[in-house]
N, C-alpha and C positions, 0 to 999 in steps of 0.2 A: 562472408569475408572474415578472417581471423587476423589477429595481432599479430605484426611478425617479432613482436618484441615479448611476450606476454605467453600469446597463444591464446587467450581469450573471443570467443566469437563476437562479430563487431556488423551493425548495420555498415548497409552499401554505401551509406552518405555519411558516414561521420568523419570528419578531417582528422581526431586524432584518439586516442583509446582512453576510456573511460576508467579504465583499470589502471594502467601504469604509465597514463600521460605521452606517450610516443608518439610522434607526430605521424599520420599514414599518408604513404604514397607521395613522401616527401612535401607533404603539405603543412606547416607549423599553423598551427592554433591563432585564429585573428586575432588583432590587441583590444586588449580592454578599453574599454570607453569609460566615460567618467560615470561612475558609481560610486556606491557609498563600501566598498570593498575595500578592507585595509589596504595601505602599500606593500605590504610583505607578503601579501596573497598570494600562494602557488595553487597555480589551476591543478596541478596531480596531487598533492594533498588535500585538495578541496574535495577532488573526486571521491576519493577514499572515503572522505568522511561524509561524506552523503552518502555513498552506498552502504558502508558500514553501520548509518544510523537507520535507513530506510529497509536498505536487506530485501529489493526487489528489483528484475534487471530485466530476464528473458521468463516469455510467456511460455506458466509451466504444461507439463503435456498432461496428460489424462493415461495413464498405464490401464497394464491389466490388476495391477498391488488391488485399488478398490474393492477389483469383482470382486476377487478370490477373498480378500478378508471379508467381505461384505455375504460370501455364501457359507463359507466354514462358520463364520460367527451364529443365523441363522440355523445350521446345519447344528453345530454342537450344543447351542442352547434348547435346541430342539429335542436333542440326544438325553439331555439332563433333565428335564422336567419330565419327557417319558419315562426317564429312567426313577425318577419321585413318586411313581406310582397313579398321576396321571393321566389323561385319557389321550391318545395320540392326536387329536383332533385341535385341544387343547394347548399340545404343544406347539404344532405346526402355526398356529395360530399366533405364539407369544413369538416365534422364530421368526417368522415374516415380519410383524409390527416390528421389531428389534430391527431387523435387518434394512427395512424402509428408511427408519430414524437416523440411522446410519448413512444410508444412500444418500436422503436431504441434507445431514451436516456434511459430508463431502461435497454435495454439488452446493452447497453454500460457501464450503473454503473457497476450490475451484475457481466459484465467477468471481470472491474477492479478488482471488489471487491475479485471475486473468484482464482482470477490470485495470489491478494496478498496478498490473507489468504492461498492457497496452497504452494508456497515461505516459507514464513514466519512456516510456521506449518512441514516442508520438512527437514529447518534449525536446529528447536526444537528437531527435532525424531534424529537427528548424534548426540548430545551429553548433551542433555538435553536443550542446548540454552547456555549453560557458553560459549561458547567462541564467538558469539556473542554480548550475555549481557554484556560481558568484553572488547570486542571490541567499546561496544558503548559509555561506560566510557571517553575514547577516542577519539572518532568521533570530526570530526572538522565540524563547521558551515558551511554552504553556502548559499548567496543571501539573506539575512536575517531570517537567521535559518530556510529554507521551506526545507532542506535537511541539512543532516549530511556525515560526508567522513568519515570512520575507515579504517585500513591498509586492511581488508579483505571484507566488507561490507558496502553497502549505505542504509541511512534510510532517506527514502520519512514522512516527517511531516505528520500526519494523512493519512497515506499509504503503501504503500508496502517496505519492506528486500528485497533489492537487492546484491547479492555477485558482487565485484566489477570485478572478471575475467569472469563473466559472462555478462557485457554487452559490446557489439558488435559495438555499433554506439552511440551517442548523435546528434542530430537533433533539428534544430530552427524549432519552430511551430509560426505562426499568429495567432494572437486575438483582433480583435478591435483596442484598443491603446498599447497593453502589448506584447510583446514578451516572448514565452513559451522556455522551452530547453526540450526535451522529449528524454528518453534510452531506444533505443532498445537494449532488454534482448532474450538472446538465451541458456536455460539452459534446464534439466529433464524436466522439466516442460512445454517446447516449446518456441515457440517464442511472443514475447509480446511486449506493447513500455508503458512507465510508464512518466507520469507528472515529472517530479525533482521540477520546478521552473517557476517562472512569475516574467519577469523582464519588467521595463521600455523602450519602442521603443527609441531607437537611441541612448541609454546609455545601451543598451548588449552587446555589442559585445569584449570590454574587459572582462567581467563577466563572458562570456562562454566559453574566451579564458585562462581567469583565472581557470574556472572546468574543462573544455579538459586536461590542463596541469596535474593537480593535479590529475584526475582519471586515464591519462595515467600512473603518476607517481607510483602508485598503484598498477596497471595492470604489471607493471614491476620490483617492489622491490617481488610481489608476484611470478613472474615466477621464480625470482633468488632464 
């Protein structure tokens, strides 16, 4: 189904478009319940601004782009180090490993990507996305805006809707000089672990004692 206002493609169940607000099939958008949602809240500007800050929508497809970079790459470093004087065996060798490492970082974008367009698109199909979009109104910063908190939902900066009763663990990852904070997610959808944050080594650990707190706090006003 597509927007007939937009032209945007649209699940079968959404009441109205996520992009440009239009109501479909002559269906307007339910009213809002009492939230903590400013009064001047517009459900089509709210939209915009969660896709424009999450920047994830439809689950993307797997082309042929991969193979072929992924064979030329292989193929012409292979070319080069033969051509260094080399033993071909040698080269074939460094061409493969290259092209594998390759392969893994793509199928590692891939299931982010696919993990946090099926999330996010999961969310859309309960109630069209109003009580997220309204949730996100809401949302508090973290770590310099690379995530946001709402009472019922996290939004990963260029990434994935995560429900906050749904994630299971928060875990320090290493990187170089940066310290990562990564949420393991256990929801329909399966199990997964999602980026949050990149913070500075040896100035985290307030920082994640600060989002532990605050997602627990979350996790507990939503059980009550």
């Amino acid at each position: 189904m597509f927007c007939t206002n937009c032209g945007k493609e649209l699940q079968d169940d959404m009441s109205f478009c996520p992009y440009c607000g239009k109501s479909i099939g002559g269906i307007a958008p339910a009213p809002e319940t009492a939230t903590d949602t400013p009064p001047d809240y517009d459900q089509t500007s709210g939209s915009h601004a969660l896709y424009s800050y999450c920047k994830v929508m439809r689950v993307p497809k797997l082309g042929a782009a991969p193979v072929v970079i992924t064979v030329l790459t292989g193929l012409i470093l292979t070319l080069i180090i033969a051509a260094l004087g080399e033993s071909l065996l040698l080269a074939v060798a460094i061409g493969v490993i290259v092209s594998a490492v390759f392969v893994f970082l793509c199928w590692l974008t891939y299931r982010y990507r696919v993990g946090a367009s099926k999330r996010l698109n999961a969310f859309l199909s309960e109630d069209g996305g109003r009580m997220m979009i309204s949730d996100f109104a809401t949302a508090q910063p973290f770590a310099n805006d690379q995530f946001r908190l709402g009472r019922q939902y996290l939004y990963i900066k260029n990434g994935a809707v995560l429900k906050i009763d749904s994630i299971v663990d928060l875990v320090r990852v290493f990187a170089h000089s940066c310290v990562g904070l990564s949420a393991k997610v256990n929801d329909q959808n399966g199990r997964m672990s999602f980026l949050l944050c990149r913070l500075p080594a040896f100035f985290d650990r307030q920082e994640i004692d600060k989002i532990r707190k605050a997602v627990m706090e979350r996790q507990s006003s939503s059980v009550v």
